[in-house]
N, C-alpha and C positions, 0 to 999 in steps of 0.2 A: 504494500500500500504506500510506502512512504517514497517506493523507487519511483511508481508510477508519480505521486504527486510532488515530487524532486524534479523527473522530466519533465511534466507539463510548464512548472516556475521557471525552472534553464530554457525551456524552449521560448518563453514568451517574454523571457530577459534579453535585451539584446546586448549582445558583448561574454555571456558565459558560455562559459565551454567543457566540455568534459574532459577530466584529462585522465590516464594511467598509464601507469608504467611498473617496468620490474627492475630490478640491476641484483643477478645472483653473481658473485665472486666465491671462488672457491681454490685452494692452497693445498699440493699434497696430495695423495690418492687415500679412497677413502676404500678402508678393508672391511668386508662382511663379516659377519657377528658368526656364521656359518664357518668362513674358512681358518678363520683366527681360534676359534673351538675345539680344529683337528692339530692346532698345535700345541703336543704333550714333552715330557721330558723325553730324553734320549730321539727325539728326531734330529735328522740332519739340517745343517742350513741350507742345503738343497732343497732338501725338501720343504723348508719353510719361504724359498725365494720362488718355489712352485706357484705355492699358494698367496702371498701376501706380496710377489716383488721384489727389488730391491730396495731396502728402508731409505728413506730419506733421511737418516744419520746414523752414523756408526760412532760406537765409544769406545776404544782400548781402553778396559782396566787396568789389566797386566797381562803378563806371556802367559798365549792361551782364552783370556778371554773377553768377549765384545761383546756389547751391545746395541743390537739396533733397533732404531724407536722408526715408525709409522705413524706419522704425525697429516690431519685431515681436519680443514676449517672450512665453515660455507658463511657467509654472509647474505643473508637476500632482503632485499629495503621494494616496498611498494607501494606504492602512492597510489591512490584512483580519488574524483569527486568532481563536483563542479566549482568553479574558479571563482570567486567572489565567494558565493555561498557554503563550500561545505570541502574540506580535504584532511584526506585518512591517510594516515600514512603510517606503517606498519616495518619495523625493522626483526630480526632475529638472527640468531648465531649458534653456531653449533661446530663442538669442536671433538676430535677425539684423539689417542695417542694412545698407540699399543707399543710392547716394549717386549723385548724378548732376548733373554741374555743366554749367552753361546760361550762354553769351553771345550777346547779343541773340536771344535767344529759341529758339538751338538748342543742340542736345546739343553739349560738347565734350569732355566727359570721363565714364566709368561704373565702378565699383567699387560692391566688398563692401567690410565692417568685417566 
């Protein structure tokens, strides 16, 4: 009800307009909750660059062992309404970081951030 009588007031306004838009930005590749699940202790890091990629940061501890984090952010911002009268504008974010630490070449530890 309030869409129809929004349109009929922009229409018979002269000078308003409708406007919308999106703008999603996104950093990193973002890993399924699925594939990041099949990775247990004692798998390889082949086998984990099967599933997840290559991380987007590696950490040497020490000799022997590393960590790499998979690291995935979205931003999406969006505007819609009419111009004089009425504009929504709506942001959100969403981030995730998976980590998984390797000595001599296999998994021995898996977490979130």
């Amino acid at each position: 009800m309030f869409l129809i009588a929004a349109t009929l007031l922009g229409a018979a306004l002269p000078g308003c307009v409708m406007v919308s838009g999106n703008r999603p930005t996104t950093t990193g590749h973002k890993t399924l909750d699925e594939s990041f699940a099949q990775i247990e202790v004692g798998k390889s890091r082949d086998f984990v660059a099967g599933l997840l990629g290559e991380p987007d940061e590696k950490n040497i501890k020490d000799e022997g062992t590393e960590q790499g984090r998979w690291h995935y952010s979205a931003n999406h911002h969006a505007e819609s309404g009419f111009i004089v009268l009425f504009l929504s504008s709506t942001e959100t974010r969403s981030e995730q970081t998976r980590n998984v630490e390797f000595k001599n070449g296999l998994v021995t530890r898996v977490w979130t951030e």
